[in-house]
LUMTIMAR-172489 format. One record per residue (C-alpha): y negated, z, x. Coordinates in steps of 0.5 Angstrom, whole numbers, padded with zeros to 4 digits, always signed. Layout:
REM residues N
YZX...
REM end
This chain:
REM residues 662
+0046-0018+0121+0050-0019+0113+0055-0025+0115+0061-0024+0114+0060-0017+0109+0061-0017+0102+0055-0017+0098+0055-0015+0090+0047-0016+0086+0047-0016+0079+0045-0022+0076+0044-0023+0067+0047-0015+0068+0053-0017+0071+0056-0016+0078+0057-0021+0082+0062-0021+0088+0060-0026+0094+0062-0027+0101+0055-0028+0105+0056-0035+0109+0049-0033+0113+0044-0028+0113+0037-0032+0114+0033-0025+0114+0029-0025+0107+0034-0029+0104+0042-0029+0104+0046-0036+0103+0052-0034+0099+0060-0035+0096+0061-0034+0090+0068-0033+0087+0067-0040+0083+0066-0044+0090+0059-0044+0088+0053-0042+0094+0048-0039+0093+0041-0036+0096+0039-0029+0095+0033-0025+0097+0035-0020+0101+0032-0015+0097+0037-0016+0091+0042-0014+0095+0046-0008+0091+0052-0006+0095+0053-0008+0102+0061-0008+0106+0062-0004+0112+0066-0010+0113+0066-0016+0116+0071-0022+0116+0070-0029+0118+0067-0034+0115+0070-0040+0119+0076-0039+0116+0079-0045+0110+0074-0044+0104+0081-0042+0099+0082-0036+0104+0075-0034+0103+0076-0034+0095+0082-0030+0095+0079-0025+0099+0074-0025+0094+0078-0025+0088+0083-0019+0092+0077-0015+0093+0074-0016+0085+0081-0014+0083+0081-0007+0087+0074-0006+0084+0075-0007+0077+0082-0003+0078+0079+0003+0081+0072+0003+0077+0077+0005+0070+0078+0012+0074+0071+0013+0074+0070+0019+0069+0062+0018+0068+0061+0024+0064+0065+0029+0068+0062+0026+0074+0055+0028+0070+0058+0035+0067+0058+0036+0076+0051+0035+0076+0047+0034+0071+0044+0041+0073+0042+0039+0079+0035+0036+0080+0035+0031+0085+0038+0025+0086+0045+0022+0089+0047+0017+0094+0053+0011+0092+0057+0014+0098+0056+0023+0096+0058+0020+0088+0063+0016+0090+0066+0022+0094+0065+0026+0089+0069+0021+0083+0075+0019+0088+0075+0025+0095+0073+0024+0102+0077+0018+0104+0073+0013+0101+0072+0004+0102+0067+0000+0100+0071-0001+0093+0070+0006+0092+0063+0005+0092+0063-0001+0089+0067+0002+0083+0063+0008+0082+0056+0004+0082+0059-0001+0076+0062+0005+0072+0055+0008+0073+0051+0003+0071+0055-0001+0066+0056+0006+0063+0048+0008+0062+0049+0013+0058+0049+0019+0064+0045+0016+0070+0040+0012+0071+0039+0007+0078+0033+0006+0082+0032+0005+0089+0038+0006+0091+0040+0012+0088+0042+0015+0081+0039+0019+0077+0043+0024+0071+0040+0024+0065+0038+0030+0062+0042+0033+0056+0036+0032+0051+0036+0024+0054+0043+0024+0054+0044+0025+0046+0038+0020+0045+0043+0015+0048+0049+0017+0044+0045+0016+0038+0042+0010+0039+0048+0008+0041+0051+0009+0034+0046+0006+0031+0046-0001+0035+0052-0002+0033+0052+0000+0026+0046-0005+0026+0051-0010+0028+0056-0009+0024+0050-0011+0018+0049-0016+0021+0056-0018+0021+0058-0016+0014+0051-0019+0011+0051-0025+0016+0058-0026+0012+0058-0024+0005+0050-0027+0004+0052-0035+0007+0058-0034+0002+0053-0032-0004+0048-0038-0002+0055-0042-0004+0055-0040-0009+0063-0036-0008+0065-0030-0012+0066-0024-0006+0066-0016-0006+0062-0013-0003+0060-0011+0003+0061-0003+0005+0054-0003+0009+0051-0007+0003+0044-0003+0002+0043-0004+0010+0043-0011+0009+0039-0011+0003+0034-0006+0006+0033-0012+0012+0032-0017+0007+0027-0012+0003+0022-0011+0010+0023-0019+0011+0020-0020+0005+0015-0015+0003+0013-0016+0011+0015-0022+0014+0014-0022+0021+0010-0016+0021+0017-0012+0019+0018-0005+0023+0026-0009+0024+0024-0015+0024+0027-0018+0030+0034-0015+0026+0033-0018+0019+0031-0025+0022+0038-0025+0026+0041-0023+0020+0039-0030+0017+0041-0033+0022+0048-0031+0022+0048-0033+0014+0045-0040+0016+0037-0040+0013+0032-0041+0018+0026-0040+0014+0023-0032+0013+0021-0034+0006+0028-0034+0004+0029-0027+0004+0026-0026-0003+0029-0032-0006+0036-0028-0004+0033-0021-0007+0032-0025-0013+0039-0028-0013+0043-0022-0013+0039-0018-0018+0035-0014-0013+0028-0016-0016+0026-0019-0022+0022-0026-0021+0016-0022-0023+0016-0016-0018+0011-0013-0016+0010-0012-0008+0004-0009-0008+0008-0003-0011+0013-0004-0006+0009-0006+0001+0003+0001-0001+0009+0005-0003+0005+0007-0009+0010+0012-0013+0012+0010-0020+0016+0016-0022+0015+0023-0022+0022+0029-0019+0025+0033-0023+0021+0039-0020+0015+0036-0023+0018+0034-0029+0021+0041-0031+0013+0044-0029+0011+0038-0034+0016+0042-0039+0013+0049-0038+0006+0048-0038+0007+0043-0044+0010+0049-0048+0005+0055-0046+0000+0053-0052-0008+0054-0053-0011+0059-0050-0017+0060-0054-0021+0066-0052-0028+0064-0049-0028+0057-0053-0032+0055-0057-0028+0052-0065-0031+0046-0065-0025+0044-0070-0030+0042-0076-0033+0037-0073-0033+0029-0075-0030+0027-0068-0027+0019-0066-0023+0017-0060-0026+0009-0059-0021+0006-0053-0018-0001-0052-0010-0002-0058-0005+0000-0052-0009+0007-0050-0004+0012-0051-0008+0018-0046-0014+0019-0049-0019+0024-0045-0025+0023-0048-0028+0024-0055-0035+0024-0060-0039+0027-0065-0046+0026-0068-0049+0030-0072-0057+0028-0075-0060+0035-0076-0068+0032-0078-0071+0029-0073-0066+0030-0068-0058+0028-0066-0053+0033-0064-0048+0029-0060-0042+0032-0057-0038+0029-0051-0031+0031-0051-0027+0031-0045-0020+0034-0044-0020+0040-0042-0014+0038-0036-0017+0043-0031-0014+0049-0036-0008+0047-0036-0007+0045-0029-0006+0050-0023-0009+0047-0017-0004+0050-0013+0002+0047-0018+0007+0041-0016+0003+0036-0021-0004+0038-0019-0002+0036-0012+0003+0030-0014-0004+0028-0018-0008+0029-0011-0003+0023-0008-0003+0019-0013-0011+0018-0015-0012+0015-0020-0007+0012-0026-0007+0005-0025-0007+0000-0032-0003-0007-0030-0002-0013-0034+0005-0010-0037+0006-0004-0035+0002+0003-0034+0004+0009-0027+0000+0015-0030-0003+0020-0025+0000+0025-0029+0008+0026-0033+0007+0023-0040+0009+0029-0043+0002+0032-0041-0002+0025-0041+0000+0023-0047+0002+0028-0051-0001+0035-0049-0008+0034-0046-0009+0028-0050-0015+0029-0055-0010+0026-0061-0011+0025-0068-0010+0033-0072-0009+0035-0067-0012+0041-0063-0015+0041-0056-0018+0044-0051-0024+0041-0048-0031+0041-0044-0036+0040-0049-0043+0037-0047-0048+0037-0053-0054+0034-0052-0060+0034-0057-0065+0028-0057-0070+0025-0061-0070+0019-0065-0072+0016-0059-0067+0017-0054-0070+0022-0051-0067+0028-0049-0069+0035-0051-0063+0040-0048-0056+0040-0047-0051+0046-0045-0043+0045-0042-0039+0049-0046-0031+0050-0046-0028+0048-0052-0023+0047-0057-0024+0040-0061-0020+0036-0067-0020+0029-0067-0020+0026-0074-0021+0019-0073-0017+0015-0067-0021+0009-0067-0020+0002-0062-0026-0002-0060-0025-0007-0065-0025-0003-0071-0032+0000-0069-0035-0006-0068-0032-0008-0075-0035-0001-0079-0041+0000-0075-0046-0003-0079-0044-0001-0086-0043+0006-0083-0049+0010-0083-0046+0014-0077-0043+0009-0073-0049+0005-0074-0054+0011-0071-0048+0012-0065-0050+0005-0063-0057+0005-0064-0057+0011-0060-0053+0008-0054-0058+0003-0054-0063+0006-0053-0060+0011-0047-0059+0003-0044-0065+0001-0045-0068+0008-0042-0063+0006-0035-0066-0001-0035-0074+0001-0035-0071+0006-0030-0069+0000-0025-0061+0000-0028-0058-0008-0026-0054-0009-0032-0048-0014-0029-0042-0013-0033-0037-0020-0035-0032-0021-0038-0025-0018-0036-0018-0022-0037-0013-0019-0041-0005-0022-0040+0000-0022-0045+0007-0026-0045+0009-0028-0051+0016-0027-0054+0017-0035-0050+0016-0033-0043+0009-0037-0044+0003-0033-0043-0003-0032-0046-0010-0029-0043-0016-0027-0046-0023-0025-0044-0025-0019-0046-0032-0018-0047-0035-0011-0044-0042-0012-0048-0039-0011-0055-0043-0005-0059-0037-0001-0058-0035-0002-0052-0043+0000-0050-0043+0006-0053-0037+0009-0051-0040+0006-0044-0047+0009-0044-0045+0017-0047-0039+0017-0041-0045+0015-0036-0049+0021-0040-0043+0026-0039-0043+0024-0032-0051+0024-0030-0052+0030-0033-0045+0033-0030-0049+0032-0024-0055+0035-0026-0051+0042-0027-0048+0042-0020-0054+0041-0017-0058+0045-0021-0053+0051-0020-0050+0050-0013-0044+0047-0015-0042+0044-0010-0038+0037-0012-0038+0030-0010-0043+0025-0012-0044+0018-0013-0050+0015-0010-0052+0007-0009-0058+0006-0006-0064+0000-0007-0060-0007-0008-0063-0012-0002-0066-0016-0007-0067-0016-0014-0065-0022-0018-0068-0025-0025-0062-0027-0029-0067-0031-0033-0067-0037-0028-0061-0039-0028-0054-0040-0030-0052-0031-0033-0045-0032-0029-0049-0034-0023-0052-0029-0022-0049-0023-0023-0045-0026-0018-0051-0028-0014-0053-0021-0015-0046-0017-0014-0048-0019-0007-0053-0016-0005-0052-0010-0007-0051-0004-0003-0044+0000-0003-0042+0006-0006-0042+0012-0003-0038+0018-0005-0041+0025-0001-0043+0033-0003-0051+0030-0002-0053+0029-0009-0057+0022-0008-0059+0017-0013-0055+0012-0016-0060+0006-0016-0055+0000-0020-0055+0005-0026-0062+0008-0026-0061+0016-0025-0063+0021-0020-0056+0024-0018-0049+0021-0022-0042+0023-0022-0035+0021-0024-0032+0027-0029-0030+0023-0036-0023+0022-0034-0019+0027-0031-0013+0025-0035-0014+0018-0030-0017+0020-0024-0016+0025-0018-0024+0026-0016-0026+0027-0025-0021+0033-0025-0023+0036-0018-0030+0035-0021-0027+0038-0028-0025+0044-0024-0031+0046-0021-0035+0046-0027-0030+0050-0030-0029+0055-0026-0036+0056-0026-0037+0056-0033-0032+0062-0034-0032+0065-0027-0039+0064-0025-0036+0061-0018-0033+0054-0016-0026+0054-0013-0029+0049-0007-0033+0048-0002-0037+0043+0001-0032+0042+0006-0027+0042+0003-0029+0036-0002-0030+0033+0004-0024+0033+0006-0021+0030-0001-0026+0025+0000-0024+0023+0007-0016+0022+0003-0018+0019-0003-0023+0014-0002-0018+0009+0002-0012+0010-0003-0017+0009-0008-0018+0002-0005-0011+0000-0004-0011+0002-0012-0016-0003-0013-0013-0008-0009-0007-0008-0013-0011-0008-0019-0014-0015-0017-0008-0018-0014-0003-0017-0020-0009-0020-0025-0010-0026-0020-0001-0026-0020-0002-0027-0027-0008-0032-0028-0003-0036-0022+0002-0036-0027-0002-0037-0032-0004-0043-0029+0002-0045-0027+0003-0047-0033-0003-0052-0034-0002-0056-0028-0005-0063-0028-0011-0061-0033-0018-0061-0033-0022-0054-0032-0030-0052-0032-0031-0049-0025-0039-0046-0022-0041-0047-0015-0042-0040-0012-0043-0042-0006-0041-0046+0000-0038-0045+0007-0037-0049+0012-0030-0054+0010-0030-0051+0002-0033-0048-0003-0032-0041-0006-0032-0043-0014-0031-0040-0019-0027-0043-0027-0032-0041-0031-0026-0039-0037-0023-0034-0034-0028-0031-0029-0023-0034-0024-0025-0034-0016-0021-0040-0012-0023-0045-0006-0024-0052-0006-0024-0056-0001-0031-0060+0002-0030-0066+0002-0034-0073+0005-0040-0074+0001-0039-0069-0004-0045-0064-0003-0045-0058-0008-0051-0053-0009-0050-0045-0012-0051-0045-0019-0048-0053-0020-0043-0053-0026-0036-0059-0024-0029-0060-0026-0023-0059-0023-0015-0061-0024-0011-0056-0023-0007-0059-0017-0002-0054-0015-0001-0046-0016+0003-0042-0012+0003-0035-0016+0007-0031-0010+0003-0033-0004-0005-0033-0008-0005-0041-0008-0009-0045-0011-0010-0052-0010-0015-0056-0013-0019-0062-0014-0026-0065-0016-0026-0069-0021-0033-0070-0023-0040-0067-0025-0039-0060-0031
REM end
């Protein structure tokens, strides 16, 4: 029987001291030191007295005697030394009894407030022991270090918050204050808050750190981040949620400098110097990697395609190869470039400029008048741009100069080869952004069906086909391009263009990357790769080094496997990219929009889901939602007007509405 013992449990991890008034078997009826009776199972029971005292007595009695004893237990639980008692026996494996510790912390002549000063210690400590059943277990030193440290790191973590709480409520007042020592803590929380929201790693931290500064919604972070000069009104999250790298080390940029300044290596090239040869590319490109020539020799055309030799220049086992490998791709946003290699090289070096000398890998293709192709040979080259043109200016000259003129005509017939081979042509418009000197932002729709840009377009696809041909040919392992037959093929002349390639875009099947050489059906070729942009893209640069190594060497650098390897960890980098391609040109037309809201736009039903239809405004080859609404019923291909509503360019929010029939 427990009546008449003191009893101690733990209650919100606090020791509480009762006097048991009547055991009841599985529970215990209990006086606290506040003058409150409890009931207790009698499982929770932690320590038990020797003891017994009479519970008749007067009730302010009882309290004294329970506030005495938790007196001469806080007392002697100071001279418990926790981690001398641990240094005791941190070796021994086994666990240990209250009584045997106790022993060991005070000596032989023990009580019950011993024994209870020893368990408190050990239990409020929690660094060297821990309690189960009954008994107490030492840490090990590995364990025991791993507590120490999240200990410092916990309270440093409040100390944030209580320095952040502070100094974030006064600069929401708008007052001048210093600030604080742990400022790029605090600032770290509010940038996981931001980029991640409830999804952030310090989730928890970063909310309480809100709180403490008086703000209830997790969007606010980034309102903060803006007010203090953290982030621009435009920032790119993307860029900070996939930390995509921006920049480039001193390691790299140093390796950039050298290998910049070792020159040509002309032995082995062809001089192609003399050759009339063009760039053709877009009025902001400064890294060109792929050039032109045409020569008509009778009835036949000699056109050269000249891509810049990177592989030459870059060490596969070089800091800027491996940086390149991690980067993929360059990526072109609206108002700003992050090139896959330094500038120095992209730009300067590598880049196929007007005067100056280059090392490239040439394809020469001889055709008839026709298109048709009679031979073609890989060759690794030395090449003089003469003319560094923009698609625009082509499309002006090609039809009063005879050479651009045969350059146009022969891309048109290679295009035209493609369609009678099953090639779907879906190009559309894409969306170019420009801010204006007021803030204000313009957007323009770019076609991609201009002479220019179709015969740039089409000798790539013939550099990138016939480089296929030759690995396969040759036993040059590589990775290929393959799609297979769309599920349905659609007639563009049926219906709206727009419509189409979007209805058509839907049915395709996706596009695989692997070693098996495979047909690319959307184009119209047997076999098909990516190799005209190593200056931009990681996979034309593995590619390009394959085929150089053979050309000079007879062998390829990898293998199979390897590739495969690669594949495995570009493709989905690839798609992050793209992803964030997309999501800035949509943030953009957002804001672009944002400045039209109240008026009235074109819009094209795409098709219908069941509470909205996914549209699309038909200027701007924009994609948005409108919400079904009773007695309105729309058909894929149906033209309508729509008001902008509301547009929220941060969260991808566009409201829309009906307005009437297009």
């Amino acid at each position: 029987m427990n009546q008449g013992r003191i009893i101690e449990y733990i209650d919100q991890g606090s020791f509480i001291c009762t006097l048991c008034l009547q055991d009841k078997g599985n529970r215990l009826h209990l006086l606290t030191p506040l003058n409150r009776e409890v009931s207790l199972a009698s499982k929770r029971a932690l320590i038990i007295s020797d003891g017994y005292m009479n519970t008749l007595g007067p009730r302010e009695e009882l309290l004294n005697i329970l506030k005495r004893a938790e007196d001469r237990r806080n007392h002697l639980q100071e001279q418990v030394k926790t981690k001398e008692l641990w240094e005791l026996i941190r070796d021994e494996k086994e666990s240990f009894n209250y009584k045997y510790l106790a022993q060991l912390s005070f000596g032989d002549e023990i009580t019950d407030d011993h024994i209870s000063a020893l368990v408190r210690a050990l239990f409020e400590d929690k660094l060297y022991f821990k309690m189960k059943e009954g008994r107490f277990y030492p840490n090990s030193e590995i364990r025991v270090d791993q507590l120490i440290k999240q200990k410092e790191e916990d309270a440093q973590k409040e100390e944030i918050l209580r320095e952040g709480g502070a100094w974030l409520s006064a600069i929401v007042e708008g007052k001048a204050v210093q600030d604080p020592p742990r400022k790029e803590g605090i600032i770290a929380l509010l940038i996981e808050l931001a980029l991640f929201e409830k999804d952030a790693p310090n989730f928890k931290q970063g909310k309480d750190l809100l709180f403490r500064s008086g703000i209830s919604r997790i969007e606010s972070a980034r309102d903060l981040l803006l007010k203090l000069g953290i982030w621009e009104e435009d920032e790119n999250l993307d860029l900070l949620r996939r930390d995509i790298r921006t920049s480039f080390s001193d390691n790299q940029l140093k390796e950039s400098e050298t290998l910049a300044g070792m020159g040509i290596v002309t032995t082995g090239r062809e001089d192609l110097r003399h050759l009339p040869m063009m760039t053709v590319d877009g009025p902001m490109t400064r890294d060109f990697d792929d050039a032109l020539s045409m020569e008509v020799e009778g009835e036949t055309i000699r056109l050269g395609i000249h891509i810049a030799d990177v592989a030459g220049t870059l060490p596969v086992d070089g800091l800027l190869y491996e940086e390149a490998s991690r980067r993929v791709s360059s990526l072109y946003l609206p108002r700003r470039q992050i090139p896959m290699i330094p500038p120095s090289l992209s730009q300067d070096t590598l880049s196929l400029r007007e005067g100056c000398d280059r090392p490239a890998i040439t394809l020469f293709c001889r055709l008839d008048k026709n298109g048709d192709l009679l031979e073609h040979r890989f060759v690794p080259s030395l090449v003089r741009v003469q003319r560094q043109m923009t698609y625009d200016q082509v499309n002006d000259l090609y039809k009063g100069e005879d050479l651009l003129g045969k350059m146009v005509q022969l891309s048109q017939s290679l295009r035209q080869k493609r369609i009678d081979q099953g090639a779907l042509i879906m190009s559309l418009p894409e969306a170019v952004i420009k801010l204006e000197e007021d803030a204000s932002i313009t957007l323009e729709m770019i076609s991609q069906e201009t002479p220019s840009r179709m015969m740039v377009s089409e000798f790539m696809i013939l550099f990138n086909w016939l480089t296929a041909r030759f690995c396969r040919d040759n036993g040059i392992p590589i990775l290929y391009r393959c799609q297979e037959k769309p599920s349905e093929k659609l007639s563009p002349d049926d219906t709206d263009y727009v419509f189409y390639v979007f209805q058509q875009r839907r049915k395709l099947n996706p596009l695989n990357i692997g070693t098996e050489p495979k047909p690319h059906t959307g184009l119209g070729l047997d076999v098909y790769t990516n190799a005209s942009s190593p200056l931009r893209r990681f996979l034309d640069l593995v590619i390009q080094v394959q085929v150089r190594n053979f050309l000079l060497k007879g062998t390829p650098v990898y293998g199979e496997e390897a590739l495969e390897k690669m594949r495995m960890y570009v493709e989905p980098l690839s798609r992050d990219l793209e992803r964030v391609k997309r999501n800035r040109v949509r943030y953009w037309i957002h804001k672009y929009l944002e400045q039209h809201v109240g008026e009235v736009f074109s819009a094209l039903i795409l098709y219908g889901m069941k509470k909205k239809y996914r549209i699309l405004l038909k200027d701007f080859l924009f994609m948005a939602e409108l919400k079904r609404e009773y007695g309105l019923n729309f058909s894929g291909g149906e033209r309508i007007q729509v008001k902008i509503k509301r547009v929220d360019p941060q969260n991808d929010l566009l409201k829309l509405e009906y307005v009437g029939a297009g």
